[in-house]
ROTORKE-336599 format. One line per 10 residues: number of its first residue (from 0); their letters; for each residue x, y, z of N, C-alpha, C, O. Coordinates in Angstrom, 2 decimals. Example, Ala and Ser with C-alpha at 12.3 -4.5 7.8 and 13.67 -1.06 7.14 Angstrom:
// residues 2
0 = AS = 13.19,-5.69,7.80,12.30,-4.50,7.80,13.20,-3.30,7.80,14.24,-3.32,8.46 | 12.85,-2.25,7.08,13.67,-1.06,7.14,12.90,0.03,7.87,13.41,1.14,8.04
// end
This chain:
// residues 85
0 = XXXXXXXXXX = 165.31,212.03,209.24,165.97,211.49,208.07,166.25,210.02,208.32,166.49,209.71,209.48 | 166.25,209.20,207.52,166.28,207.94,207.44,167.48,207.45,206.59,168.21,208.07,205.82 | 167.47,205.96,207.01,168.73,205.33,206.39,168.28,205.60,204.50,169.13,205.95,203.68 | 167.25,205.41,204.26,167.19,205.57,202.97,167.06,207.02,202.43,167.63,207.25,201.36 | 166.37,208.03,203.05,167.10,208.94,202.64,168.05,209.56,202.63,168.00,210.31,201.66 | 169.25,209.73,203.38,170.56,209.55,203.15,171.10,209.09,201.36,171.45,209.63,200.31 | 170.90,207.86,201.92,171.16,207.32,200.44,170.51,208.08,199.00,171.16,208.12,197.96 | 169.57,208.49,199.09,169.10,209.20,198.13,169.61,210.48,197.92,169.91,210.81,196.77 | 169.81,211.43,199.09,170.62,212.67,199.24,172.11,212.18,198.26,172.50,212.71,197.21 | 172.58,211.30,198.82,174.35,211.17,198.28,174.05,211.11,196.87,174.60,211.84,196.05
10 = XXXXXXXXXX = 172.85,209.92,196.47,172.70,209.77,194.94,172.55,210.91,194.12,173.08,210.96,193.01 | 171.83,211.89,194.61,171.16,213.83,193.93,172.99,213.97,193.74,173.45,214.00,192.60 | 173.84,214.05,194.86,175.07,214.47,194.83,175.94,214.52,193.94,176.43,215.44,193.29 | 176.13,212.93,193.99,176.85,212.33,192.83,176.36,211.36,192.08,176.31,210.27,192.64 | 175.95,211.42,190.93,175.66,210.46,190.30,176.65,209.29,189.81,176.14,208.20,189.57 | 177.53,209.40,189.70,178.74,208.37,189.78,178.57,206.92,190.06,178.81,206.04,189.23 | 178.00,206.63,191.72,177.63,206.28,191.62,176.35,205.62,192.35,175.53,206.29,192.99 | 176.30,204.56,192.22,174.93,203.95,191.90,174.03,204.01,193.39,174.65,204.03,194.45 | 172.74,204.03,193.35,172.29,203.96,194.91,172.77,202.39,195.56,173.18,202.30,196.71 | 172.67,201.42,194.81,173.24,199.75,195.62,174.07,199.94,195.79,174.47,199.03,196.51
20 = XXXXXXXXXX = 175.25,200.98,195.55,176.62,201.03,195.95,176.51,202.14,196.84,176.78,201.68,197.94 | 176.27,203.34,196.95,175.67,203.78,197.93,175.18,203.25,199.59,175.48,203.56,200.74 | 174.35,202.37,198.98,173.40,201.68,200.25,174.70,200.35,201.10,174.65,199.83,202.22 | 175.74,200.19,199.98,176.59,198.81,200.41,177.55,199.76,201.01,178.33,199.21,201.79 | 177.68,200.89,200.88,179.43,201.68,201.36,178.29,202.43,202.52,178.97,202.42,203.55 | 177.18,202.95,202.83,176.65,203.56,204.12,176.59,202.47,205.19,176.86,202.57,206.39 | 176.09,201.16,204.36,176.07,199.73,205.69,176.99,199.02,206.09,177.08,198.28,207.08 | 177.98,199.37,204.95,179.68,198.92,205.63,180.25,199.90,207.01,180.96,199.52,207.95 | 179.62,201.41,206.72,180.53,202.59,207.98,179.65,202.02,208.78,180.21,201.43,209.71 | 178.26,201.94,208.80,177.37,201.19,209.65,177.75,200.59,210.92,177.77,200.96,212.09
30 = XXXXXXXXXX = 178.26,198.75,209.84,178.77,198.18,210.77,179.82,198.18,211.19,180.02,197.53,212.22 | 181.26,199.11,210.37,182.02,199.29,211.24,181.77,200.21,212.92,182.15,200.02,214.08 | 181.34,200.74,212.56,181.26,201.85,213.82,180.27,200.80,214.52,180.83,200.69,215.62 | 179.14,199.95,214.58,178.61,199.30,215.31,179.98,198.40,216.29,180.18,198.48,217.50 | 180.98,197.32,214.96,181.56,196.76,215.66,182.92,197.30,216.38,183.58,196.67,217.20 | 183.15,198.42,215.95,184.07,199.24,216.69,183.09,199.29,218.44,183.51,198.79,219.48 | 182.45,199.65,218.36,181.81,200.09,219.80,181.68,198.69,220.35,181.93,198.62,221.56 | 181.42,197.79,219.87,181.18,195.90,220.40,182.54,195.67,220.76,182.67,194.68,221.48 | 183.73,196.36,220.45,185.13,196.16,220.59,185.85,197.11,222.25,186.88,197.12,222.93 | 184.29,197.91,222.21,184.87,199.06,223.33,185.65,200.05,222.57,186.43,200.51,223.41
40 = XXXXXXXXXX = 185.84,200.53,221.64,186.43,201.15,220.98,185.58,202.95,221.23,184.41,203.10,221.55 | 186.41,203.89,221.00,185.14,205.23,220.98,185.75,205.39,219.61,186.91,205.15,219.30 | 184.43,206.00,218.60,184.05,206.15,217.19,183.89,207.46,217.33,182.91,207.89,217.94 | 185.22,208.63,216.58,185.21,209.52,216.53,184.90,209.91,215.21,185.55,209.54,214.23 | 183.86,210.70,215.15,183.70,211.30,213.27,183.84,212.77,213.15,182.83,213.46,213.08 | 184.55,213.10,213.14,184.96,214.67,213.18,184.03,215.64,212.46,183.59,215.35,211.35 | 183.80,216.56,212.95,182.88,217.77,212.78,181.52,216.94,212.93,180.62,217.65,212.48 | 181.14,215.99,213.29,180.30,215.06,213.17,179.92,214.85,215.34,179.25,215.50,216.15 | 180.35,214.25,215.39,180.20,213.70,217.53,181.06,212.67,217.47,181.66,212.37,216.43 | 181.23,211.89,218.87,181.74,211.16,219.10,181.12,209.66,219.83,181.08,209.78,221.05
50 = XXXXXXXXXX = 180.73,208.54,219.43,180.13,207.64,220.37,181.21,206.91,221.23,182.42,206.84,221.01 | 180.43,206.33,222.34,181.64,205.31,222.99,180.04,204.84,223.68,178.90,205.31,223.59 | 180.86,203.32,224.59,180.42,202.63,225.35,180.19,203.12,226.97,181.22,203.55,227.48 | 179.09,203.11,227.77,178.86,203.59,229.11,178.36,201.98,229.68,177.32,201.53,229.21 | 179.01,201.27,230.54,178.80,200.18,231.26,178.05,200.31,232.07,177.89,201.51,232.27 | 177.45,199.70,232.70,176.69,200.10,234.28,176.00,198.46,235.04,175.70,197.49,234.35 | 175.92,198.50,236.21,176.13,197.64,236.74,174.16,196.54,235.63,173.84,195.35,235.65 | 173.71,197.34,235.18,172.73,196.60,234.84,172.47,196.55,233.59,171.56,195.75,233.38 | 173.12,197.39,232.01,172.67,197.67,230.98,174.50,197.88,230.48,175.53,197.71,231.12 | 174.27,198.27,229.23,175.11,198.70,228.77,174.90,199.78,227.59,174.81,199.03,226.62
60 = XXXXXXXXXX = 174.81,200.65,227.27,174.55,201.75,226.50,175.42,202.73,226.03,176.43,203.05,226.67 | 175.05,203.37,224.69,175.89,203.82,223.92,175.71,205.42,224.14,174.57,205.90,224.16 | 176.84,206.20,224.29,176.99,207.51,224.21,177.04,208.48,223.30,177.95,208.12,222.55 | 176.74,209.20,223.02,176.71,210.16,221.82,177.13,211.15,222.18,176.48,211.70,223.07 | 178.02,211.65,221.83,178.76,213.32,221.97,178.60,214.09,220.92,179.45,213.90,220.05 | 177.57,215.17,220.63,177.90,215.69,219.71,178.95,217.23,219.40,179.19,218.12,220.22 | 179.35,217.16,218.21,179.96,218.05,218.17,180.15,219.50,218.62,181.21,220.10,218.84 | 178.63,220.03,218.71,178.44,221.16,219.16,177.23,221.44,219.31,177.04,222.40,220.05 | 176.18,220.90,218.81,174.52,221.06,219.63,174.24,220.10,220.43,174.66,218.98,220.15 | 173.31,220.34,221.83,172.91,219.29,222.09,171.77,218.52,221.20,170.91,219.16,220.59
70 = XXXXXXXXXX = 171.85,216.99,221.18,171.32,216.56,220.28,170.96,214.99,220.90,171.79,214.27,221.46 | 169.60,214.68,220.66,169.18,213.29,221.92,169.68,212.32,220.66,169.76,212.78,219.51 | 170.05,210.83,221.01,170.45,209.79,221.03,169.90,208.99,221.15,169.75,208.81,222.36 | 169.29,208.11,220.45,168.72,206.55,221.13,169.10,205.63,220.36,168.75,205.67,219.18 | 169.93,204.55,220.87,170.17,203.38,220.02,169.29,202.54,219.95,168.49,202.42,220.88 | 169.19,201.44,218.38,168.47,201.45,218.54,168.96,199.48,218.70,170.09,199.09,218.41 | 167.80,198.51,219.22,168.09,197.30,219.46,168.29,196.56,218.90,168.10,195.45,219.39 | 169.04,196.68,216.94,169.82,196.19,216.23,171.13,196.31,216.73,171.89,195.36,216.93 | 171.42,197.64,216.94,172.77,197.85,217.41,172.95,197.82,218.86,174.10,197.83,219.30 | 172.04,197.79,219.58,172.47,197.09,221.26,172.96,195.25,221.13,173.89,194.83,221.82
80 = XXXXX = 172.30,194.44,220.30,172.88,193.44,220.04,174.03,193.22,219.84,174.74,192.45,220.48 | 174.40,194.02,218.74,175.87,194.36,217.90,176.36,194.39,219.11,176.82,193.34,219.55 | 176.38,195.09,219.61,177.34,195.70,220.78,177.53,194.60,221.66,178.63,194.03,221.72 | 176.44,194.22,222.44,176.41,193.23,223.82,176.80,191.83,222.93,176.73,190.72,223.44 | 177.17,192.04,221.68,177.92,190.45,220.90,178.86,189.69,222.32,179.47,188.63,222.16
// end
């Protein structure tokens, strides 16, 4: 699933409203939770996982906890930027 389908799923949902408003309120949680984690912060989304920051003497990389399946993770190097801001 992709960032744009998402957006299309919510739109089937509710028509209310609009997909540009849609696409502006998914890239706002976006970058909050990007700059929450650039802050060191852990980004809890309930019934959802949990991310945080893992330091290491050579990288820095993002964690994914999920709620209850295991489930692989890869960030991707928009948001390793974000982060290493």
């Amino acid at each position: 699933m992709t960032k744009r389908d998402i957006i299309q799923k919510c739109h089937e949902k509710d028509h209310d409203f609009s997909k540009s408003l849609t696409e502006k309120v998914l890239n706002f949680v976006l970058e909050e939770i990007a700059l929450s984690l650039s802050r060191g912060e852990k980004v809890k989304l309930s019934g959802f996982g949990t991310w945080s920051i893992k330091k290491t003497s050579k990288k820095v990389s993002v964690k994914f906890k999920p709620s209850k399946k295991l489930l692989s993770y890869l960030n991707t190097s928009n948001l390793s930027a974000k982060i290493n801001r």
